[in-house]
N, CA, C and O atoms as CSV, one atom per row, in Angstrom:
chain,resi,resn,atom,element,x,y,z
A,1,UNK,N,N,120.779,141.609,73.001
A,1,UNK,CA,C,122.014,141.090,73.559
A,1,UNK,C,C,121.790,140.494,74.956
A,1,UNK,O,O,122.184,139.351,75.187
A,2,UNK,N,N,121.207,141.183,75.844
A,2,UNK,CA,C,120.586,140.790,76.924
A,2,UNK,C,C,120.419,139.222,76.944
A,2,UNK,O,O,121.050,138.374,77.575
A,3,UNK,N,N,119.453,139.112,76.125
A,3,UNK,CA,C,118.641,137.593,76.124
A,3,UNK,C,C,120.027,136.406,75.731
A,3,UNK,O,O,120.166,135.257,76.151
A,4,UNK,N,N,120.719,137.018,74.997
A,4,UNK,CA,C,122.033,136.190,74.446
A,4,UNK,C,C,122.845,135.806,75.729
A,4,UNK,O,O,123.070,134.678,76.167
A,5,UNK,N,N,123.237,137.048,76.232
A,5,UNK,CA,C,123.731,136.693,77.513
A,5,UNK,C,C,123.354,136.059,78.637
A,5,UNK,O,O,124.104,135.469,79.415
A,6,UNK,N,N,122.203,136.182,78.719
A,6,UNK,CA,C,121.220,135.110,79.800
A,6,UNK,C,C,121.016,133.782,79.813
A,6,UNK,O,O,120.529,133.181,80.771
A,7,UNK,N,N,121.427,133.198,78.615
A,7,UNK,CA,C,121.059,132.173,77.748
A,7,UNK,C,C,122.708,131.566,78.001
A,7,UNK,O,O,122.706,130.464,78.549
A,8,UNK,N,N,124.106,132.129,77.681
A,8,UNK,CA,C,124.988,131.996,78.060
A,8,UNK,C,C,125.496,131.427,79.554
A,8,UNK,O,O,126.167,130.514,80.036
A,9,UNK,N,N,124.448,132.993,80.087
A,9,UNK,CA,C,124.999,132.382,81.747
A,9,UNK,C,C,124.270,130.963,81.862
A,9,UNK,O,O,124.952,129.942,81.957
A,10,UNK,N,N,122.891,130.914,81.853
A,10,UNK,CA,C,122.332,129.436,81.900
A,10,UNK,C,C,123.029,128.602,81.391
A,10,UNK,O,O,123.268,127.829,82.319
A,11,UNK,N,N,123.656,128.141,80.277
A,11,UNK,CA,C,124.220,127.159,79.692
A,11,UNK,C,C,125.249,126.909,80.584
A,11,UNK,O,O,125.306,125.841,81.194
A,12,UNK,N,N,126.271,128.011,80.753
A,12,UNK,CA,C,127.559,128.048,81.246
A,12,UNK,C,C,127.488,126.999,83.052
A,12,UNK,O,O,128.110,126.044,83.516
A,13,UNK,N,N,126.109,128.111,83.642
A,13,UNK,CA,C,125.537,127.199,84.954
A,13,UNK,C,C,125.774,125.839,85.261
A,13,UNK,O,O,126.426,125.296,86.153
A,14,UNK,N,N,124.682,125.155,83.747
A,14,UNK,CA,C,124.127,123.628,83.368
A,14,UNK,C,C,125.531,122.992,83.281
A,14,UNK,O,O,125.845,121.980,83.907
A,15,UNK,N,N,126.348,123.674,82.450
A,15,UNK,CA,C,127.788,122.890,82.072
A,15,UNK,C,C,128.351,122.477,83.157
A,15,UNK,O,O,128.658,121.312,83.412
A,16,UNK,N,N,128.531,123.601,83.955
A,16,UNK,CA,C,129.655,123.704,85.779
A,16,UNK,C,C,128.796,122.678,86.531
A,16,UNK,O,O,129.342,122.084,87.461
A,17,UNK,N,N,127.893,122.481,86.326
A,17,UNK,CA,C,126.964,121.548,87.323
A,17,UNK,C,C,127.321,120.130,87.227
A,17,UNK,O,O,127.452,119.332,88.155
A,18,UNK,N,N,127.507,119.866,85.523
A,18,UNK,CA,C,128.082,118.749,85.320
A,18,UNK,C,C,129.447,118.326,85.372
A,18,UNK,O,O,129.743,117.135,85.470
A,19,UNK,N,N,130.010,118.938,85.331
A,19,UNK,CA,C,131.825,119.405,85.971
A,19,UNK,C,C,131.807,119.126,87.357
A,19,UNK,O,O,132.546,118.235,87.776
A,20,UNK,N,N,131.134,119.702,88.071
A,20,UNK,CA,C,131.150,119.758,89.133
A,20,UNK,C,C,130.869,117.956,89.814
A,20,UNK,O,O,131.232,117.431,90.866
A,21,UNK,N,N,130.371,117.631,89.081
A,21,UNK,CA,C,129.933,116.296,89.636
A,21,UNK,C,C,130.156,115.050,89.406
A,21,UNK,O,O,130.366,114.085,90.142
A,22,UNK,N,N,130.058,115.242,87.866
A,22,UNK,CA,C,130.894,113.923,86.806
A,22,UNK,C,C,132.209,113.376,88.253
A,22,UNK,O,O,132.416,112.325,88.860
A,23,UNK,N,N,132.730,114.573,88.270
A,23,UNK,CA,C,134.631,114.068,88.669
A,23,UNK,C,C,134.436,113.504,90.569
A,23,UNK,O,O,135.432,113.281,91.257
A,24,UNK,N,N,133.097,113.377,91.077
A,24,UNK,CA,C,132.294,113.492,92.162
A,24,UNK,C,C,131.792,111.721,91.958
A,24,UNK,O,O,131.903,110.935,92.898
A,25,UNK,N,N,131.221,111.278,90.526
A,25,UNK,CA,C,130.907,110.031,90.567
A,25,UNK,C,C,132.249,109.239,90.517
A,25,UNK,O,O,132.419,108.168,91.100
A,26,UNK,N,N,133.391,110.022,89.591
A,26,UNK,CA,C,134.432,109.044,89.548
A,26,UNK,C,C,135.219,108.832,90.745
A,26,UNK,O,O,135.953,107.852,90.875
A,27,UNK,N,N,135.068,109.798,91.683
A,27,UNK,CA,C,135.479,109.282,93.460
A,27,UNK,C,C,135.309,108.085,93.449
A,27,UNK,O,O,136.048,107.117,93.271
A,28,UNK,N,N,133.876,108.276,93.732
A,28,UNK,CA,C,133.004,106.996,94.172
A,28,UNK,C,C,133.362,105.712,93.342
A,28,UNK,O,O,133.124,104.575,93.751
A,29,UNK,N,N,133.934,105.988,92.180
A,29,UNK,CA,C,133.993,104.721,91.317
A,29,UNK,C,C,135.525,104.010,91.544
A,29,UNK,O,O,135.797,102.859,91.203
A,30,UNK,N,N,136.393,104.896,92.153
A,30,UNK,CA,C,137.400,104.531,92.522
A,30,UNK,C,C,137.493,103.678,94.139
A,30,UNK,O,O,138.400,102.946,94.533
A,31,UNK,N,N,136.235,104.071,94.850
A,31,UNK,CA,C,135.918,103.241,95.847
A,31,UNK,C,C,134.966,101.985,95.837
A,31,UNK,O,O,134.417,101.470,96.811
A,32,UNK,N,N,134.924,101.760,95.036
A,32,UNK,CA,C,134.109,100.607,94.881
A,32,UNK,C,C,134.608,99.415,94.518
A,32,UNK,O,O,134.914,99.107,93.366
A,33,UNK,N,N,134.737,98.454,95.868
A,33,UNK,CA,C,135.836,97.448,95.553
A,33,UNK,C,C,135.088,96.578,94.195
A,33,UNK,O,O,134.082,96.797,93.520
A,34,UNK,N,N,136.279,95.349,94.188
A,34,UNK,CA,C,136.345,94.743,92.805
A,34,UNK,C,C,134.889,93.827,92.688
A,34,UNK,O,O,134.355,93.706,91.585
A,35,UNK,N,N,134.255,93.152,93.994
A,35,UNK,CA,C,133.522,92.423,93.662
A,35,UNK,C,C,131.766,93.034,93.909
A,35,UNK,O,O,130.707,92.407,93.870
A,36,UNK,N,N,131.998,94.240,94.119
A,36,UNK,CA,C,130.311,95.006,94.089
A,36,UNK,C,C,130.206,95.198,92.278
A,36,UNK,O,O,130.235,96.404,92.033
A,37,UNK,N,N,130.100,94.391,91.031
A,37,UNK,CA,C,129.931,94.946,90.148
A,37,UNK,C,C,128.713,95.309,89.570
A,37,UNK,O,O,128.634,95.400,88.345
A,38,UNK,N,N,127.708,95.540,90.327
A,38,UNK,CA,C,126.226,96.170,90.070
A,38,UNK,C,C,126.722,97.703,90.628
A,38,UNK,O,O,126.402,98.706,89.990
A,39,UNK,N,N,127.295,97.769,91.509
A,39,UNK,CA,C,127.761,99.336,91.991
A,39,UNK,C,C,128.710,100.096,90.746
A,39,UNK,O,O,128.738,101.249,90.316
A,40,UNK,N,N,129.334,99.053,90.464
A,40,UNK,CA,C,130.149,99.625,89.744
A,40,UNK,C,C,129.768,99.915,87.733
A,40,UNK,O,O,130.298,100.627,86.880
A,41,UNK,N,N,128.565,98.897,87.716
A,41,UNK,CA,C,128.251,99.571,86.384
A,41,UNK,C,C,126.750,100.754,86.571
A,41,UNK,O,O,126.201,101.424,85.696
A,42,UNK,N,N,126.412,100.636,88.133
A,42,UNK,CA,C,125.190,101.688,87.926
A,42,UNK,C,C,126.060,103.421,88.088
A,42,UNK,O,O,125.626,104.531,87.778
A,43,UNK,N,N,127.056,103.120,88.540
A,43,UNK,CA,C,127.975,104.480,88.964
A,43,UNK,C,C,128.184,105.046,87.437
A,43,UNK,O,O,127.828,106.156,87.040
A,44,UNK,N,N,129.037,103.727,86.448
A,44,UNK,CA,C,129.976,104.317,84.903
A,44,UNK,C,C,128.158,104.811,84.212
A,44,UNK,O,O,128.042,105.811,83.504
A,45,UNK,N,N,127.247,104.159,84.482
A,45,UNK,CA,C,125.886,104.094,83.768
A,45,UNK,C,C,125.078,105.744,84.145
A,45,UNK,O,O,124.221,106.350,83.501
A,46,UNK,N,N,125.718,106.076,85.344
A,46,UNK,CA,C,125.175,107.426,86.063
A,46,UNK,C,C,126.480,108.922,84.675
A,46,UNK,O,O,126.308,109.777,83.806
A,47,UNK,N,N,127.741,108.155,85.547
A,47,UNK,CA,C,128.523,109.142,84.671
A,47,UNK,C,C,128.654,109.079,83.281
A,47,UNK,O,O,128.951,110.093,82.650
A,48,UNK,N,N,128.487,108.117,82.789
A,48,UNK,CA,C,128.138,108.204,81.107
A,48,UNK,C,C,127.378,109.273,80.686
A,48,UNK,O,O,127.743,110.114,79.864
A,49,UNK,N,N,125.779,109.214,81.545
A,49,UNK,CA,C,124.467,109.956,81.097
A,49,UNK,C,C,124.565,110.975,81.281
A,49,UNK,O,O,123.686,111.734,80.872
A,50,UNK,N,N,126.138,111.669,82.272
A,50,UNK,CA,C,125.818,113.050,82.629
A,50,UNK,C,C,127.033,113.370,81.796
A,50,UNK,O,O,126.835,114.452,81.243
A,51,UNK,N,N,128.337,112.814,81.448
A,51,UNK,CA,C,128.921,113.406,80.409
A,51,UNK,C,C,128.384,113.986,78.893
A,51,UNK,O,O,128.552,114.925,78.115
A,52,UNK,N,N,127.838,113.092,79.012
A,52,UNK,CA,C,126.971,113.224,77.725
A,52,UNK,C,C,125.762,114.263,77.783
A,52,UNK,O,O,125.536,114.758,76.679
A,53,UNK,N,N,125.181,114.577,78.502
A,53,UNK,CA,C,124.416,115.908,79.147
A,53,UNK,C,C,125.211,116.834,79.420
A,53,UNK,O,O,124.678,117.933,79.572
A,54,UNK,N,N,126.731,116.760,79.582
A,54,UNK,CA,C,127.417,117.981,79.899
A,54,UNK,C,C,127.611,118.475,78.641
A,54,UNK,O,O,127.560,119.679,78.385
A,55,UNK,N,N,127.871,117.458,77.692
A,55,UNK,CA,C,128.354,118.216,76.472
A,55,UNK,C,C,127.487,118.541,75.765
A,55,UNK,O,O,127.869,119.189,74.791
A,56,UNK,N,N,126.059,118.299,75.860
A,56,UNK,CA,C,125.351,118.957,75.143
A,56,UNK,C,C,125.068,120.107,75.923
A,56,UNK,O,O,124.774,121.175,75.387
A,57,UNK,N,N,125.134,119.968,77.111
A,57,UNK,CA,C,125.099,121.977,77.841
A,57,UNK,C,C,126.237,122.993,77.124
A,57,UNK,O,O,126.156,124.180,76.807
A,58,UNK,N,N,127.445,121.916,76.993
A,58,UNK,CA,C,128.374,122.774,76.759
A,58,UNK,C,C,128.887,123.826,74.817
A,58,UNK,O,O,129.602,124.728,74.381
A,59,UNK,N,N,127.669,122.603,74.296
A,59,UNK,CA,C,127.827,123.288,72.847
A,59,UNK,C,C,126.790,124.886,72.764
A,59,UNK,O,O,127.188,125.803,72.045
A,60,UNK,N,N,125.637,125.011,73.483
A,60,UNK,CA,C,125.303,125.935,73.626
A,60,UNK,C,C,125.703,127.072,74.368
A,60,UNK,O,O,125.403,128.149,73.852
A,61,UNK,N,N,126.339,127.109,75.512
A,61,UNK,CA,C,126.914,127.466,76.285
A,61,UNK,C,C,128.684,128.216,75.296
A,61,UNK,O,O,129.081,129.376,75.407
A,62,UNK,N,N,129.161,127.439,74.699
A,62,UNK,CA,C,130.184,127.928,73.802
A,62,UNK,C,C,129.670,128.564,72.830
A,62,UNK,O,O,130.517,129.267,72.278
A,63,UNK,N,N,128.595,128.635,72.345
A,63,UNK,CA,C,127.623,128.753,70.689
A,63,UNK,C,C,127.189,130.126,71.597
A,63,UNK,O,O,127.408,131.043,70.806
A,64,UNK,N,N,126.722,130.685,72.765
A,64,UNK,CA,C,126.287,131.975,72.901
A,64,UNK,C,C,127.407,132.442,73.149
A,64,UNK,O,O,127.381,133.303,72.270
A,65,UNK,N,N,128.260,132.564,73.570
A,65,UNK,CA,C,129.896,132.755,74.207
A,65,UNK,C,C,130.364,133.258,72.653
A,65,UNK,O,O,130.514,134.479,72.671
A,66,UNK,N,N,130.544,132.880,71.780
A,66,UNK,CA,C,130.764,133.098,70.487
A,66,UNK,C,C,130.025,133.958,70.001
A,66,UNK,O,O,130.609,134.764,69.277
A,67,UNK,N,N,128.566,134.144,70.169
A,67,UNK,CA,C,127.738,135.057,69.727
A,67,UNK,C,C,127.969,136.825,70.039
A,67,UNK,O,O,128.057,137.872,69.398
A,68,UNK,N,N,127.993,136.383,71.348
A,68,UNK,CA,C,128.689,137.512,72.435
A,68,UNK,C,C,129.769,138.459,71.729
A,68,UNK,O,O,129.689,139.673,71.539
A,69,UNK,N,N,131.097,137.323,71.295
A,69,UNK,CA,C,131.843,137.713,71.102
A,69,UNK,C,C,132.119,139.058,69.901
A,69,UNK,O,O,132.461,140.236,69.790
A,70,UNK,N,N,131.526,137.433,68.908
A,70,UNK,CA,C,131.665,137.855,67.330
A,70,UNK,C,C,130.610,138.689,67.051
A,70,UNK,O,O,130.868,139.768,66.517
A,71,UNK,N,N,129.182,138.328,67.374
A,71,UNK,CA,C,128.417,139.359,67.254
A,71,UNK,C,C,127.856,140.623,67.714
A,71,UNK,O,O,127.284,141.388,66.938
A,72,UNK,N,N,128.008,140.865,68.973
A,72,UNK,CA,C,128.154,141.755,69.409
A,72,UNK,C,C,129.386,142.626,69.869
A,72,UNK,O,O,129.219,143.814,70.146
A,73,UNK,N,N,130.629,142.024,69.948
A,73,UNK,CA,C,131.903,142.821,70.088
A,73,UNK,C,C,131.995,142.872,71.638
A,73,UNK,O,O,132.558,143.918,71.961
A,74,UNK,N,N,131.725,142.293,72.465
A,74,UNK,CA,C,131.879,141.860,73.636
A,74,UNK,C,C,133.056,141.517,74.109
A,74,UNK,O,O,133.472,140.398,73.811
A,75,UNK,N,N,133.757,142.267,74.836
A,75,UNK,CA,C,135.293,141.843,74.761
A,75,UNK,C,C,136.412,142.247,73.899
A,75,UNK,O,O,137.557,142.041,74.300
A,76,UNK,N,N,136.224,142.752,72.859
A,76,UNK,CA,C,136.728,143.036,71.474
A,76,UNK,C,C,137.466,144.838,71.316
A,76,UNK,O,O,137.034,145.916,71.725
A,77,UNK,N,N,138.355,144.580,70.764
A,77,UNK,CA,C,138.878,145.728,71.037
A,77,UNK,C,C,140.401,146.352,71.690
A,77,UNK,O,O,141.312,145.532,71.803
A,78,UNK,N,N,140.549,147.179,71.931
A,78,UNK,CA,C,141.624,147.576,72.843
A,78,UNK,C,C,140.892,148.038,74.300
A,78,UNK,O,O,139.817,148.605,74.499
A,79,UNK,N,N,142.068,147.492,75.351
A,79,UNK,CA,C,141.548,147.651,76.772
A,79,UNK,C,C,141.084,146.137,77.352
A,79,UNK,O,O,141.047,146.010,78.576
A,80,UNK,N,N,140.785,145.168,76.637
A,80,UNK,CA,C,139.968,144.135,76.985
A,80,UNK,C,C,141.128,142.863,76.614
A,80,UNK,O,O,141.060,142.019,75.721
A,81,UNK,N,N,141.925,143.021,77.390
A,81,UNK,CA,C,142.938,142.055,78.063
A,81,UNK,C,C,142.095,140.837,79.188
A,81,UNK,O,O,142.346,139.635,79.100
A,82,UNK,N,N,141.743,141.035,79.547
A,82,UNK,CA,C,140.774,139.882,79.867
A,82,UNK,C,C,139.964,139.296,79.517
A,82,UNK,O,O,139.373,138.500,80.246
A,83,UNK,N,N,139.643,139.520,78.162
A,83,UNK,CA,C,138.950,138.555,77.867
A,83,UNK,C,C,139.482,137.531,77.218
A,83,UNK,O,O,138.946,136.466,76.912
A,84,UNK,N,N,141.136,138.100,76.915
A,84,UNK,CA,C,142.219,136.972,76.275
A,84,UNK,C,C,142.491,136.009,77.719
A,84,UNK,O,O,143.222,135.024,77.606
A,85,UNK,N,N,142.148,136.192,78.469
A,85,UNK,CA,C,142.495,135.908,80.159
A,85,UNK,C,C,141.202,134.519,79.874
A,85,UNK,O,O,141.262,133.301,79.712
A,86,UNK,N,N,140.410,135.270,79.917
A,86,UNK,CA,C,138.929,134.558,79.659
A,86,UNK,C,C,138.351,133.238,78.962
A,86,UNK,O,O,137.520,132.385,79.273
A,87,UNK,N,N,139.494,133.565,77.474
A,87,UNK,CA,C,139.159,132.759,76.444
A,87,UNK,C,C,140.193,131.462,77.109
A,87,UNK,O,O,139.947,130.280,77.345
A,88,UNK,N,N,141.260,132.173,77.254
A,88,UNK,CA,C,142.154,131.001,78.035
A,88,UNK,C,C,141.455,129.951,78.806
A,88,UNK,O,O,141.346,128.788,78.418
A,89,UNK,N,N,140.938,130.464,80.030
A,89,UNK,CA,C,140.290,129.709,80.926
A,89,UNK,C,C,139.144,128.816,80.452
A,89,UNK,O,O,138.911,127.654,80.784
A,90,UNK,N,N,138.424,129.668,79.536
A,90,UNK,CA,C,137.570,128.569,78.649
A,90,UNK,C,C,137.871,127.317,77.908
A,90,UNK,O,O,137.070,126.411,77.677
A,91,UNK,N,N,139.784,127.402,77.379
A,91,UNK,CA,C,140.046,126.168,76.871
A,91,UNK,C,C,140.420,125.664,77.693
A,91,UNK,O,O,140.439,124.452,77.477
A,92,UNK,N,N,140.961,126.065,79.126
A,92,UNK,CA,C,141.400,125.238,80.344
A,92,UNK,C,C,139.913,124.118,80.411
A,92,UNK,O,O,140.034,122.919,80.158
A,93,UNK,N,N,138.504,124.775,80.806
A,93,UNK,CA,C,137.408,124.129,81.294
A,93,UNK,C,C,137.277,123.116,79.861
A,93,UNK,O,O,137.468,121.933,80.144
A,94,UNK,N,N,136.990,123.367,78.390
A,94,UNK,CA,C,137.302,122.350,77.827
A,94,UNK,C,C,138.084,120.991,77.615
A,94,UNK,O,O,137.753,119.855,77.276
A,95,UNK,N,N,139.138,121.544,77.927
A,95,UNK,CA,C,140.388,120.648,78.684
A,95,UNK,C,C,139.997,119.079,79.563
A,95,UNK,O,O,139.929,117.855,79.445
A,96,UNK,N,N,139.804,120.345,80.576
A,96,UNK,CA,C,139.400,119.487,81.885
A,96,UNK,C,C,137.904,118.552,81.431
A,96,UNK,O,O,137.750,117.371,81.745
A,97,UNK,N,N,136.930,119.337,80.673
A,97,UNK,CA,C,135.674,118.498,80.111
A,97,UNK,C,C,136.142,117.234,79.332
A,97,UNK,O,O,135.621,116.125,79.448
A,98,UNK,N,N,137.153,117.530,78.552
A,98,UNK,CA,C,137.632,116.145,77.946
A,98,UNK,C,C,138.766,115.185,78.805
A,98,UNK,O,O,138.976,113.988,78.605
A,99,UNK,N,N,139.408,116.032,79.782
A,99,UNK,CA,C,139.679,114.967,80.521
A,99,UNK,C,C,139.215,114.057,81.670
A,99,UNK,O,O,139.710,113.015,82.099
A,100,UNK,N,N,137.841,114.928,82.146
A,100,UNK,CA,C,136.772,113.831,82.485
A,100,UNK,C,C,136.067,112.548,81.592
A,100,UNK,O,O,135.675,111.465,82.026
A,101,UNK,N,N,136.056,112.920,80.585
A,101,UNK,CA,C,136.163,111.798,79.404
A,101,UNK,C,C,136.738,110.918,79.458
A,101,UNK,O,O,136.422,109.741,79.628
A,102,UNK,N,N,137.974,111.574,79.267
A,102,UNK,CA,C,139.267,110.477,79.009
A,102,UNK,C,C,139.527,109.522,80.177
A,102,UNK,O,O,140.181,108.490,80.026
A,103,UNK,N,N,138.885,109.975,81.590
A,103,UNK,CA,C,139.187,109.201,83.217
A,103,UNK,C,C,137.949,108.584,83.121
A,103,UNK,O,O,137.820,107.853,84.103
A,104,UNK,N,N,136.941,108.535,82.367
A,104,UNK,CA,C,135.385,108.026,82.526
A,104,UNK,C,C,135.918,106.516,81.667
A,104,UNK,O,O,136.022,105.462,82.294
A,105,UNK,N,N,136.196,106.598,80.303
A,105,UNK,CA,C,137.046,105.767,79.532
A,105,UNK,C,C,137.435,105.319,79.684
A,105,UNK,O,O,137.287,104.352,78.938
A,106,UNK,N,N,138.726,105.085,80.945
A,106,UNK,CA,C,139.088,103.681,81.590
A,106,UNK,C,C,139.027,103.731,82.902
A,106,UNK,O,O,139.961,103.503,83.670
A,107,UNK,N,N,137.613,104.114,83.263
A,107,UNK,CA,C,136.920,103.706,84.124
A,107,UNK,C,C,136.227,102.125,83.462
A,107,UNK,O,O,136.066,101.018,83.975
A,108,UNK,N,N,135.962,102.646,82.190
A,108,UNK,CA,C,134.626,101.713,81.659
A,108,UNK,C,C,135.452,100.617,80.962
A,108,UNK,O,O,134.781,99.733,80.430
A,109,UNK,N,N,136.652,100.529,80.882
A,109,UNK,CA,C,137.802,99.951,80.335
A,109,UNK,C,C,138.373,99.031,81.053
A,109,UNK,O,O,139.032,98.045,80.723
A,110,UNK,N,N,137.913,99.635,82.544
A,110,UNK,CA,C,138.221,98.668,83.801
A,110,UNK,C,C,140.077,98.852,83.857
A,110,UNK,O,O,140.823,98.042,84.407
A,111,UNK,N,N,140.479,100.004,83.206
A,111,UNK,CA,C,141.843,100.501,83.470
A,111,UNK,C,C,142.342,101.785,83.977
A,111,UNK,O,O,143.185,102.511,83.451
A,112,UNK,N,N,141.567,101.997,85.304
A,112,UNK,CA,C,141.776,103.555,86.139
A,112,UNK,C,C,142.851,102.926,86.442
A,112,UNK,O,O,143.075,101.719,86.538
A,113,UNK,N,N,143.762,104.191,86.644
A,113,UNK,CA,C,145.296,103.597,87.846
A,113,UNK,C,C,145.569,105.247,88.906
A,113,UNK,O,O,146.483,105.596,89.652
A,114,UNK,N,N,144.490,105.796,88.547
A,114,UNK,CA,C,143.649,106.828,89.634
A,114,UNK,C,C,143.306,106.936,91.129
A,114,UNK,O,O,142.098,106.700,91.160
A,115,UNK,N,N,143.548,107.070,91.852
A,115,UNK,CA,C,143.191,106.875,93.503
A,115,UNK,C,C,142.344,107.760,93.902
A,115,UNK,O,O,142.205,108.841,93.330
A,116,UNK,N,N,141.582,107.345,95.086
A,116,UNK,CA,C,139.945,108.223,95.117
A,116,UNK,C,C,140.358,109.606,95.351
A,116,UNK,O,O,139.612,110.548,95.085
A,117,UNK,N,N,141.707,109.773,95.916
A,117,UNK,CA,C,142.398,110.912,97.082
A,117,UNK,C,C,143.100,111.612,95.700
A,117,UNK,O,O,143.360,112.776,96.003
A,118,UNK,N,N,143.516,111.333,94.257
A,118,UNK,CA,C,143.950,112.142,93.459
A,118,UNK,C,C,142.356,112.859,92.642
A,118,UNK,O,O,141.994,114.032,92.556
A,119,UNK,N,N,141.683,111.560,92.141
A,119,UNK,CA,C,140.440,112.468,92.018
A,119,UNK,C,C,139.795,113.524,92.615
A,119,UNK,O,O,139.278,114.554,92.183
A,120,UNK,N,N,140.021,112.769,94.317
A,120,UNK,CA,C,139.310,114.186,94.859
A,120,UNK,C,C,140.044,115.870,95.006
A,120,UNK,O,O,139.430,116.726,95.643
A,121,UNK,N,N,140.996,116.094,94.538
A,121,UNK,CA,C,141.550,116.574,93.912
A,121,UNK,C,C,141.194,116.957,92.796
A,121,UNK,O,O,141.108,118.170,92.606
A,122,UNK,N,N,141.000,116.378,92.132
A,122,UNK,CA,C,140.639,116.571,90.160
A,122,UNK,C,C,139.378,117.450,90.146
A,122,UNK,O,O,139.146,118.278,89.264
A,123,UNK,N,N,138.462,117.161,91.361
A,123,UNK,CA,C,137.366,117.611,91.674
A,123,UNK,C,C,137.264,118.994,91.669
A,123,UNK,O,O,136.479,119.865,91.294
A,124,UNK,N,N,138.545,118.864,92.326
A,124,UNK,CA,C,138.845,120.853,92.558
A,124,UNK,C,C,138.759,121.737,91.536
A,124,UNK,O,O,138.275,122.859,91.681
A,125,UNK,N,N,139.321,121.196,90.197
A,125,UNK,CA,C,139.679,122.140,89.385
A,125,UNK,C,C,138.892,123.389,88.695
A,125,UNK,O,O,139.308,124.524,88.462
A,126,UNK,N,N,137.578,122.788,88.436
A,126,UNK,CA,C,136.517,123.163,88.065
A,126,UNK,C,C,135.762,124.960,88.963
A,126,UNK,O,O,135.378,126.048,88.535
A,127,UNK,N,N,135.927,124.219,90.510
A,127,UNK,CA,C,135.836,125.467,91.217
A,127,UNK,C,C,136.892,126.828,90.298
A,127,UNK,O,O,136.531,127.843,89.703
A,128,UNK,N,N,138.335,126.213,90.562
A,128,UNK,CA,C,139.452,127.137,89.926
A,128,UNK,C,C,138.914,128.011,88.895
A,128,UNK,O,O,139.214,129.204,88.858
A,129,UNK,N,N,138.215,127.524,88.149
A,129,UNK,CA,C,138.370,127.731,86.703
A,129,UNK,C,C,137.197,128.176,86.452
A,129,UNK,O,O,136.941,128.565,85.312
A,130,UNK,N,N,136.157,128.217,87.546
A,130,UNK,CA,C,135.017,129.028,87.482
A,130,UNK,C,C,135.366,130.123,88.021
A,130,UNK,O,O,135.027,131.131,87.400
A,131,UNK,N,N,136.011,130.288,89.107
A,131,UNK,CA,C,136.317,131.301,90.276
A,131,UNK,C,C,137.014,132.648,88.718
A,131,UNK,O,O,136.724,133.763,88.286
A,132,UNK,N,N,137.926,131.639,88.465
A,132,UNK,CA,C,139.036,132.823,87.684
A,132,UNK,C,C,138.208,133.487,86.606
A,132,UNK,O,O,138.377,134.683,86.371
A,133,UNK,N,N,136.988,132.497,85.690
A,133,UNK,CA,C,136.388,133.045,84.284
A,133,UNK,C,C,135.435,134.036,85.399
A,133,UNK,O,O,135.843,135.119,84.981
A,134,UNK,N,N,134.564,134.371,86.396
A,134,UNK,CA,C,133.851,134.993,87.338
A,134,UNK,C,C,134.717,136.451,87.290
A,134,UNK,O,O,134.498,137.539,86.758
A,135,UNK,N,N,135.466,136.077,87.858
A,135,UNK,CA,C,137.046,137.189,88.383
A,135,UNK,C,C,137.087,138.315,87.105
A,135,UNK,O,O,137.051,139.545,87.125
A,136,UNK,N,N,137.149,137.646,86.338
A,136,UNK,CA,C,138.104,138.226,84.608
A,136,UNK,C,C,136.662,139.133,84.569
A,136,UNK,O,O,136.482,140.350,84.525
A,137,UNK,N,N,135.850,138.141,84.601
A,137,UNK,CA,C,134.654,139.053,83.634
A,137,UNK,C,C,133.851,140.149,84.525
A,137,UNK,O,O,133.547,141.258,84.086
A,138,UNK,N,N,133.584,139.746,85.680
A,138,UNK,CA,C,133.178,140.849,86.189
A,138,UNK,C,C,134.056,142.123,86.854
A,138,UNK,O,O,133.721,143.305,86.940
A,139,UNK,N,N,135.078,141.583,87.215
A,139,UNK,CA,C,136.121,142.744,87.391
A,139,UNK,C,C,137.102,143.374,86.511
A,139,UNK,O,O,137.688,144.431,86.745
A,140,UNK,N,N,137.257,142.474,85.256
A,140,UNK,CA,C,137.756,143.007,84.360
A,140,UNK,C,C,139.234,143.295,84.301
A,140,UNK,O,O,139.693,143.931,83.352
A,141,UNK,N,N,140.294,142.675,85.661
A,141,UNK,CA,C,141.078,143.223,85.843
A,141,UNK,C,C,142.011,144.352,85.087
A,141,UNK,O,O,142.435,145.428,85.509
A,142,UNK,N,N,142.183,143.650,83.706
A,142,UNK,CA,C,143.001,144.351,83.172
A,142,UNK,C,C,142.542,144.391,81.577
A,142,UNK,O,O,143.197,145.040,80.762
């Protein structure tokens, strides 16, 4: 189980890294006036390669998370109200993974109507949503 879980946290790491940053290029892509368009396709050309690297962090990363669950009983049970806390927050970070998608998309569409100052914002969320799945699991609140 050990090794399952280690393998989890790594994935989970790799995923947040790309979360963390994807929504970091689309700042930048919102600052990049209209007539730099070498800036502006090496930026969508940067965040393409790492969405697409996020989600392959993120199928393993869900695939041990599941293992955890179902196969070892991790969470499972009575008393383990947080991990319904947990699972939540996990479809929040899915969420948010596809709605970096969906803002990358008309980026590349050339139809953001996004401002650098709401993204940087958007940026935030990810912290949130690590902070809280951290919170649940190691303290267990409830």
């Amino acid at each position: 189980m050990l090794w399952v879980k280690s393998l989890h946290i790594i994935f989970i790491v790799s995923w947040f890294a790309g979360l963390f940053y994807l929504p970091r290029i689309l700042v930048n892509l919102a600052m990049v006036p209209p007539e730099s368009v070498a800036e502006r396709e090496r930026l969508i050309l940067m965040a393409r390669k790492l969405q697409r690297f996020s989600t392959l962090l993120a199928v393993p990363a869900l695939g041990f998370g599941l293992w955890l669950y179902l196969g070892y009983g991790v969470g499972r049970g009575p008393g383990n109200g947080w991990m319904h806390a947990k699972l939540a927050v996990v479809l929040l970070v899915i969420g948010y993974h596809h709605a970096c998608g969906s803002l990358l998309a008309k980026f590349v569409a050339n139809r953001n109507t996004r401002s650098h100052v709401w993204l940087r914002w958007f940026n935030e969320v990810p912290v949130l949503l690590l902070l809280a799945a951290v919170i649940l699991v190691v303290v267990k609140p409830f």
